[in-house]
N, C-alpha and C positions, 0 to 999 in steps of 0.2 A: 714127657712120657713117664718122667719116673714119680712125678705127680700124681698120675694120672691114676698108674699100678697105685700107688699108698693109698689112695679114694677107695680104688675097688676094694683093696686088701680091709678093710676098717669097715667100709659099709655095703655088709650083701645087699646084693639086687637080681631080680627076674623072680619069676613066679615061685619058687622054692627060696627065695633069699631069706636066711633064717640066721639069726644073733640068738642060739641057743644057751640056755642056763645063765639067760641077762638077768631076768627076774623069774618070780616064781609066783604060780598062780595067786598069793594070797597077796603080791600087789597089784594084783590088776584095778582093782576094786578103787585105791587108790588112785592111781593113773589117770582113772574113767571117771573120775573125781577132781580131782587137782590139775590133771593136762601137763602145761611146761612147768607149774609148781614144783609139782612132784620130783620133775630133773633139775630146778634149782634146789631141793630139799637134800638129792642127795649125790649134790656134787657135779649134775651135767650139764650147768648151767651158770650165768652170772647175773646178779639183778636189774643189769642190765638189759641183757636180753630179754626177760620178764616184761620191763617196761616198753619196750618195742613190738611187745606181741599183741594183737589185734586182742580185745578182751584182758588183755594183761595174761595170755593165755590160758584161760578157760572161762567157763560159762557155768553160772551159780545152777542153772536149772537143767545140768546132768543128774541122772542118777543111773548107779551101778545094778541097781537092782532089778533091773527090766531088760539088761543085757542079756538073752540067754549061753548059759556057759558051751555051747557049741560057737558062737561068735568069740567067748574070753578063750578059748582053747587055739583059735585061728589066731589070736593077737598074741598070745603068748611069746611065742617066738620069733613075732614080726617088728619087735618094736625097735626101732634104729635102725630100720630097711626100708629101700628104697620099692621093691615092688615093681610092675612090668608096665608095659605102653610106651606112653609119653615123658612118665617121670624120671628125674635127672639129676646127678648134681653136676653144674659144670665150670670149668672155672673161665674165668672172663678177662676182658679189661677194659677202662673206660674210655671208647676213643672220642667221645663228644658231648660237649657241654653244652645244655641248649637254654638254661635257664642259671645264672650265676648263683642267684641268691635261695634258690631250690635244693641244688648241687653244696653248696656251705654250710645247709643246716643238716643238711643229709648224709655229711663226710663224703661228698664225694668228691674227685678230683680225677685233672686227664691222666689217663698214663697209668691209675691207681689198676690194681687186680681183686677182682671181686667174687663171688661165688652165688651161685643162684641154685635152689635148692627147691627143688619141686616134687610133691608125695601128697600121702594124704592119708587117711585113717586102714590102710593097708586090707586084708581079708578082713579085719574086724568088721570095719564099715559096711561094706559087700551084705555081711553076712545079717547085721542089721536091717540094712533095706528089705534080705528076702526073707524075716522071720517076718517083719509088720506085712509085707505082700501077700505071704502065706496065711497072716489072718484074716486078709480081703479079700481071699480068692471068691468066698458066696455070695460077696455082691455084687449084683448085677448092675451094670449102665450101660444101655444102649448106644449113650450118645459117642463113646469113647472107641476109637481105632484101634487103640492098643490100652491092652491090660496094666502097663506098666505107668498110665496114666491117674490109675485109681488112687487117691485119695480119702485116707477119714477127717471125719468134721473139725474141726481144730478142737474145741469143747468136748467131743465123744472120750471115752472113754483109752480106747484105740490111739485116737487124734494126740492126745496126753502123754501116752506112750509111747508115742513115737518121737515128742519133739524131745522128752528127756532123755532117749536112747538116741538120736539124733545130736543132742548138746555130749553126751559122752562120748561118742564116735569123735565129734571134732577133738573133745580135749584129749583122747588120743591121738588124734593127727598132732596137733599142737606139742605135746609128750614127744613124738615120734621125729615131728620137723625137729624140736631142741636135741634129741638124741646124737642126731646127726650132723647139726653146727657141731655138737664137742667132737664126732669121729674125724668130721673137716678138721677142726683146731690141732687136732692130734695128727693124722695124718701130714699136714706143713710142718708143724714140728718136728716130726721124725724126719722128713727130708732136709729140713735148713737146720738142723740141731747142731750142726759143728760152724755153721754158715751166718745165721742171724736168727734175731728172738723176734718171732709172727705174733701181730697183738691183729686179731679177729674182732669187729664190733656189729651186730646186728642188726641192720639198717630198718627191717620192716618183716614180720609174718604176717600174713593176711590168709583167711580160709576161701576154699571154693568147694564150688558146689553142696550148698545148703543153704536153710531156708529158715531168716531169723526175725524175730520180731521189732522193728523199728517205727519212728515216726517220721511224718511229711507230709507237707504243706501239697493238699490238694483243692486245686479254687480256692486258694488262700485260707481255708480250712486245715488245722491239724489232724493229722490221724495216723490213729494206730495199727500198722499193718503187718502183713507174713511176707515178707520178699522173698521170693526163690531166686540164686542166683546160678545156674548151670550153667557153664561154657561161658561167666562173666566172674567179672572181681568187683569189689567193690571199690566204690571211687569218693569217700566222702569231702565234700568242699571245704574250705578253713574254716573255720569255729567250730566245727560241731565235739560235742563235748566228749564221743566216742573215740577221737582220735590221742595220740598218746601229746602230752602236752607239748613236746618240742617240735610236733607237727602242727600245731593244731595253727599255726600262721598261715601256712602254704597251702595247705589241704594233705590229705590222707595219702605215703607214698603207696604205689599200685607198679605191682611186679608183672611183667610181660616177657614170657619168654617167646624166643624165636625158635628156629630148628639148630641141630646143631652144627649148621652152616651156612647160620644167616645170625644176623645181629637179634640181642634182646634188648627190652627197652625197661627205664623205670620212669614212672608219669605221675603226675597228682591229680586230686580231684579237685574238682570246679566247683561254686556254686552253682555254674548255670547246669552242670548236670544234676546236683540234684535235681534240678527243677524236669529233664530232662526223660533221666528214664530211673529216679530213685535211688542218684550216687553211685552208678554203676556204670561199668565198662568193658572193654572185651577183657578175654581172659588169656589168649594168647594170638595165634596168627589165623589158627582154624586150621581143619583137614580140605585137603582140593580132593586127593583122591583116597579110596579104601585101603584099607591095610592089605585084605584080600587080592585087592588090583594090583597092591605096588610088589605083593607076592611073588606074584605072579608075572610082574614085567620089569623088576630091577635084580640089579646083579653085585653082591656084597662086597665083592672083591672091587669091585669096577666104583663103588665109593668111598670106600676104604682110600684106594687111591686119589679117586678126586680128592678128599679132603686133607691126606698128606700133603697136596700137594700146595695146597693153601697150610699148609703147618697145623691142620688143627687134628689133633689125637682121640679118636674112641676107642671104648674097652665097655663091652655089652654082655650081658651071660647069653645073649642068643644070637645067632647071625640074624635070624630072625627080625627081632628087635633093630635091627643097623638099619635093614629093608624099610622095616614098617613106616621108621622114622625120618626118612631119608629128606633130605631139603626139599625136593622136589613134590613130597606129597601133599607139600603145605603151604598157602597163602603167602602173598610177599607181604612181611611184618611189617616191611618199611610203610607199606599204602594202608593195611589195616590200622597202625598207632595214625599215621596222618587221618584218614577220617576221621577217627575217634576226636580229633585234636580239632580237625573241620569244624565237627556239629556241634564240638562243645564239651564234649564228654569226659575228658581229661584231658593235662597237657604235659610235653614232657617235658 
């Protein structure tokens, strides 16, 4: 518990979670530029972690300049925040090895305690999507159910603009994921400070939900494509040259959380998924039922206790949030990573 409290106390969360006067608007620009650079630049980072971040965390073809300053004014005060839903940070431990030589290049081991940390480019991001929407609202397509489906050309003008505010968004998320490994780091420390010295090492950041440009082998043709990846992670197989080099044996590691009363998993990616669905995989267990539903038919106190009662601690800004998130709204992880593992798609 008294972990638990130091996480919360370090890094806000819920829809107001704000780390005010962290920085100040003239580094934004920076940030939206550099990503986790920018926090190894100044001190919230180690070059390690750098080296473990998907992209070496960030991507050359951001630019700051197409962010409208109502999306840099939402980030401002978000950045080292967790934010509402799903996202988490939670602490773990490892009870199973399922691949030795996976597990050894990964530092992992049984028994170890880990941290999984789940976010993502905060209001910033949001605020992105609905400025390029806003400038699609006049065109028209019949064939589309929902508006939110609309699309510009990758080449238009628009299309440009969006993947360069699209590549800053992440390296915000990427800025924002490092910010909060240091308030973890910090947080252990202030609890084991009279106790033992906590050495943190950064196993894997991987983005989700966006949409980047890669290659792959189609009918044995190479090509250059726009993969979107929503509600999946990416799973790339051994060799490919994107992964950070002390991965690049095993394949790409791929984070999977669970709910938080059910197991999370870490998996690699296969060749045969490339071949599959483009190096890709689930991205956690999925929703069974609505947040609305689970509303309206669970009761916060009534899991609170279940989950004491299994020893496992939360601390949420909403009771709300406890509801939304409950075990029960979500797929069993354990059958979801076994499929994945079935068809091919990754293993853990």
């Amino acid at each position: 518990r008294e972990l638990v409290e130091a996480l919360y106390r370090n890094i806000p969360s819920g829809v107001g979670g704000k780390k005010k006067k962290f920085i100040k608007m003239e580094d934004m620009d920076d940030v939206l530029m550099k990503g986790a650079v920018w926090a190894l630049e100044n001190g919230y980072a180690e070059k390690e972690d750098i080296m473990n971040c998907e992209e070496n965390g960030k991507v050359d073809y951001a630019d700051a300049s197409v962010i409208s300053q109502r999306a840099k004014k939402r980030g401002l005060d978000q950045l080292g925040t967790l934010g509402s839903g799903n996202h988490y940070v939670e602490i773990q431990a490892v009870e199973e090895i399922f691949d030795e030589e996976m597990a050894n290049i990964m530092g992992l081991f049984k028994g170890q305690i880990v941290i999984m940390i789940h976010t993502g480019s905060r209001g910033l991001g949001q605020q992105v999507a609905d400025d390029i929407m806003r400038e699609m609202k006049n065109e028209k397509n019949p064939n589309l159910y929902d508006n939110q489906l609309k699309s510009p050309k990758y080449n238009s003008e628009l299309g440009q603009k969006y993947l360069h505010a699209m590549g800053a968004a992440a390296n915000y998320a990427w800025c924002n994921r490092q910010i909060i490994t240091h308030s973890v780091r910090q947080a252990f420390n202030e609890v084991f400070e009279d106790r033992m010295e906590v050495q943190m090492h950064l196993i894997y950041d991987v983005a989700h939900n966006i949409a980047k440009i890669e290659k792959h082998n189609i009918d044995g043709v190479e090509k250059e494509l726009i993969v979107h990846r929503k509600g999946a992670t990416r799973a790339f197989g051994p060799g490919r040259e994107e992964i950070p080099e002390k991965y690049r044996s095993v394949g790409q590691p791929v984070l999977i959380g669970g709910s938080f009363g059910t197991s999370s998993y870490i998996l690699a990616g296969t060749n045969e998924g490339m071949n599959l669905a483009f190096g890709s995989t689930c991205h956690g267990a999925g929703r069974m039922i609505s947040r609305q539903k689970a509303l309206r038919n669970l009761d916060e106190k009534v899991i609170q206790r279940q989950m004491r009662s299994k020893g496992i601690e939360i601390k949420a800004a909403t009771k709300g949030t406890i509801i939304e998130e409950a075990p029960e709204t979500y797929k069993d992880v354990e059958q979801v990573v076994e499929a994945c593992e079935t068809v091919g798609a990754s293993r853990k």
